[in-house]
C-alpha positions as CSV (number, residue, x, y, z in Angstrom):
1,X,26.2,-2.2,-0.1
2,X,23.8,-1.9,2.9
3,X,20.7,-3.1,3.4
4,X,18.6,-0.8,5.8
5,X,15.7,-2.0,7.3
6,X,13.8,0.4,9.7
7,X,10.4,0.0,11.5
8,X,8.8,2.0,8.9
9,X,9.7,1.7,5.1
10,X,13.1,-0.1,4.1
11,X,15.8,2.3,2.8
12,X,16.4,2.6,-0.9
13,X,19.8,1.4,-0.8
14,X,20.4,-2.7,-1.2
15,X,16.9,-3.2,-2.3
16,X,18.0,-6.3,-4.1
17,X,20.7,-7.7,-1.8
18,X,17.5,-7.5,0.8
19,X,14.9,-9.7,-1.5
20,X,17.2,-12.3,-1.9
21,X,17.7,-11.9,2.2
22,X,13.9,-12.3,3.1
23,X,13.5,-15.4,0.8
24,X,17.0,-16.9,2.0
25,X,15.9,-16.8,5.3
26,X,12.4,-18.0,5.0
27,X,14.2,-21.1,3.4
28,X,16.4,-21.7,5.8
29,X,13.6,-21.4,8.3
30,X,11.5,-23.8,6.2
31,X,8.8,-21.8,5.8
32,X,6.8,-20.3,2.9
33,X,7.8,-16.4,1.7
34,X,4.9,-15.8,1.1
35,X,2.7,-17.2,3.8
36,X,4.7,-15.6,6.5
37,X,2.3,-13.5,8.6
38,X,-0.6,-13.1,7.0
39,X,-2.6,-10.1,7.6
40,X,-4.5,-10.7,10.7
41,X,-6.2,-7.0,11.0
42,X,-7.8,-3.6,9.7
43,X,-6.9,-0.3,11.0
44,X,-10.4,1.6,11.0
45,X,-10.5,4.5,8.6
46,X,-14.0,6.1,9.8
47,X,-14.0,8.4,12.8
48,X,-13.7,6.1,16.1
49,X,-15.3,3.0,15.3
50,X,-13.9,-0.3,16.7
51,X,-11.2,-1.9,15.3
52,X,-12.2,-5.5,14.2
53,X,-9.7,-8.6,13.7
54,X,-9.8,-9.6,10.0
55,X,-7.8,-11.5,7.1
56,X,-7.1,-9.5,4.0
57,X,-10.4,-10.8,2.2
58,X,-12.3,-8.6,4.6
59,X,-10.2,-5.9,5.6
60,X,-12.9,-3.6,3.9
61,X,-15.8,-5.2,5.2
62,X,-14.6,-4.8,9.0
63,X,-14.1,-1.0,8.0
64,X,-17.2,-0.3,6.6
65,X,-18.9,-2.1,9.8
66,X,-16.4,0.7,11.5
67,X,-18.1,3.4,9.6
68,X,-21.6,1.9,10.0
69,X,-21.1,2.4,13.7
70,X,-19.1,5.8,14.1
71,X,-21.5,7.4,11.5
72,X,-18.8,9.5,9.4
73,X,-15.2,9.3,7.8
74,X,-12.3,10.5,9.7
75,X,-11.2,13.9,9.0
76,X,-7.4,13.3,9.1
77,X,-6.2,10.2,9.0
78,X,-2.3,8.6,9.5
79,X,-1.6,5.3,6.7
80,X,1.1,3.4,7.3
81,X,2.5,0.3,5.7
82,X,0.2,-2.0,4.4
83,X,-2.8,-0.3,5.3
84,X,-5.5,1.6,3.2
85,X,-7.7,3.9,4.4
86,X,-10.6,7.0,3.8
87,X,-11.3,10.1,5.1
88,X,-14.3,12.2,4.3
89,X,-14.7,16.0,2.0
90,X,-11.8,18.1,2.5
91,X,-10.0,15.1,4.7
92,X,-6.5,15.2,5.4
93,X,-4.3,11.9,5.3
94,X,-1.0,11.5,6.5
95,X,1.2,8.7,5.0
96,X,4.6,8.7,7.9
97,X,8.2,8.1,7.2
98,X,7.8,6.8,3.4
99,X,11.5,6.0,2.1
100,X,11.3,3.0,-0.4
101,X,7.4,3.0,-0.4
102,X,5.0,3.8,-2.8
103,X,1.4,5.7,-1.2
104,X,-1.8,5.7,-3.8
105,X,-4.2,8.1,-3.2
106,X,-7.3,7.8,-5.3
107,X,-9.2,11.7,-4.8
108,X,-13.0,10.4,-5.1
109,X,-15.7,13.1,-6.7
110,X,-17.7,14.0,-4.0
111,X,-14.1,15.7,-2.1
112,X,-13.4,12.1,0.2
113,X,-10.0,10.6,-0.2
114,X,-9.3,6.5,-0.4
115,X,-5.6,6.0,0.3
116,X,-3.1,3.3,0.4
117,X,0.4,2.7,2.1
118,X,2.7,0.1,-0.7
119,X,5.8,-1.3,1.1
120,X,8.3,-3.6,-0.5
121,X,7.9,-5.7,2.2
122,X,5.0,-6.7,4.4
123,X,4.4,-5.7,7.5
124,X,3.5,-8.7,10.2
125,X,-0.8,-8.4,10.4
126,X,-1.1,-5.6,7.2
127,X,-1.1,-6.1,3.1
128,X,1.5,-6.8,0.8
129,X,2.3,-4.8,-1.9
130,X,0.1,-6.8,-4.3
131,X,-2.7,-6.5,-1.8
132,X,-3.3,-2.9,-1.2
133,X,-4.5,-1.6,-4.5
134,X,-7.4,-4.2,-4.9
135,X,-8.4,-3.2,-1.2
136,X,-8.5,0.2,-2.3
137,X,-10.3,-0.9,-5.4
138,X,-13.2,-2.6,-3.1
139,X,-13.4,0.6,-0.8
140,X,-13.5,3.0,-3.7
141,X,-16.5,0.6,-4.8
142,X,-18.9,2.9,-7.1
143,X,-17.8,5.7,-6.4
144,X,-16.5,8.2,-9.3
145,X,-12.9,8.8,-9.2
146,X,-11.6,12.6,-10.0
147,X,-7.9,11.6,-10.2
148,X,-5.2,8.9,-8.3
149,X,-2.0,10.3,-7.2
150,X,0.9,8.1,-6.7
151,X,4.2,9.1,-5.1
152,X,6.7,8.0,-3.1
153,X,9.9,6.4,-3.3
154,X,9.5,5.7,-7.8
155,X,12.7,4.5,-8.3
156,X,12.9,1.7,-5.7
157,X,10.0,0.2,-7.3
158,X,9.1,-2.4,-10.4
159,X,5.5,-2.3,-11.6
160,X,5.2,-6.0,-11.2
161,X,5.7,-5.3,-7.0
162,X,2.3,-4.1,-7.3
163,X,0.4,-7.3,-8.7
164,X,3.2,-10.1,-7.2
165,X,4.8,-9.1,-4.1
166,X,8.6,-9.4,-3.5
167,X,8.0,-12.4,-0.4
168,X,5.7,-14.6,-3.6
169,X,8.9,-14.8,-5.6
170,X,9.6,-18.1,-3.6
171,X,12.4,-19.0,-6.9
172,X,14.5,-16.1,-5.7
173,X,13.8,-14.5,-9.2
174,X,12.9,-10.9,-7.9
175,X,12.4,-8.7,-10.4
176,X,15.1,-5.3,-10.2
177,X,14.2,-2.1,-9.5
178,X,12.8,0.0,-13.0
179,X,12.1,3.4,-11.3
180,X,9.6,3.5,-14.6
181,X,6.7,5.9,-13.7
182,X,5.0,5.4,-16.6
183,X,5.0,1.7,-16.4
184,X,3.8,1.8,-12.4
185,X,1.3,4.3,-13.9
186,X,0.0,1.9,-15.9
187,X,0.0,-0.7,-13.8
188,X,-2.0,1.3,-10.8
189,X,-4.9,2.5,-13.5
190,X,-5.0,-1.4,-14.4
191,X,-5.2,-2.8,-11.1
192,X,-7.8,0.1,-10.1
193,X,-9.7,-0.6,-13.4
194,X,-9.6,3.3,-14.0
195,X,-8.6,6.0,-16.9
196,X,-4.3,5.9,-17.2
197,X,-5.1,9.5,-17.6
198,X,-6.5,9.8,-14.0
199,X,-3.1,8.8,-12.4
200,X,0.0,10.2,-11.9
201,X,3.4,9.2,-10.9
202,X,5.9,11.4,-9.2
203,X,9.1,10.5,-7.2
204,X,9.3,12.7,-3.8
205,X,12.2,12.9,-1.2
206,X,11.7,10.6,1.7
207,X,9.4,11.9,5.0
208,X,6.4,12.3,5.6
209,X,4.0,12.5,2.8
210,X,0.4,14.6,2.9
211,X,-2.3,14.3,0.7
């Protein structure tokens, strides 16, 4: 068994062989799973604005001061791992080269678009997978919520990735793979605090994803 590990998403192959990896070498290095590299900043999702350095408690703050000062949401917009973003009515956002992630869109009432990049593992300065859907929760705010689309790579996932990320299991006890769409369905409308009937779940092959 392989484990594939590219600069984007992590393959779907070895998914388990690779957890115990990441926390066997964060022991031997005597370091803490799940303290290794925090998120340090926020990619703007609102036109132009400045990019501001931030930890994950304020990612959403330092985008709305984006939006405060380039006046309107981004039109298209590219999400990569660990990062959540908006764009405005009839927006387009591009999630790249998603193989064993998971990308939540949440399609808001006035036509906008919050969206979210879920990797198995974090990404050096971005959120882990436990981390992303409450950021999207604080950027969707108020706002009314039409639907939340989740797709991606289904079966590489476990719905307990999304509220305990994969480097926290510091035990080594990493939950396997379920592939259960219902179950991450359930978990995304719980995390959101929305309607299970406003989310669906669907596997897609791996590329590019636009929603």
């Amino acid at each position: 068994m392989r484990f594939v590990v590219s600069e984007r998403c992590v393959g779907r192959v070895g998914l388990a062989v690779g957890a115990a990896l990441v926390l066997a070498a964060c022991a031997a290095g005597g370091g803490d799973a799940a303290s290794a590299g925090r998120p340090g900043a926020a990619k703007s999702a609102y036109g132009p604005g400045p990019t501001e350095a931030v930890d994950s408690g304020n990612a959403v703050n330092s985008v709305r001061a984006a939006f405060d000062k380039a006046g309107a949401p981004a039109t298209t917009l590219s999400i990569t791992e660990g990062e959540v973003g908006e764009v405005g009515p009839h927006g387009t956002i591009t999630y790249p080269s998603v193989t064993s992630c998971l990308v939540v869109t949440v399609y808001l009432r006035d036509g906008g678009k919050v969206g979210g990049h879920v990797s198995l593992f974090q990404v050096p300065g971005k959120y882990y997978s436990d981390e992303v859907l409450p950021a999207i929760k604080r950027a969707v705010g108020g706002r009314r919520v039409a639907s939340v689309d989740v797709s991606g790579a289904v079966g590489a996932w476990n719905p307990s990735y999304l509220q305990k990320a994969i480097e926290r299991y510091t035990d080594g006890s990493v939950p396997e793979p379920t592939g259960d769409a219902k179950a991450i369905g359930d978990a995304v409308a719980r995390i959101l605090g929305g309607k299970r009937g406003q989310v669906t779940v669907q596997d897609v092959p791996d590329g590019d994803i636009v929603r």
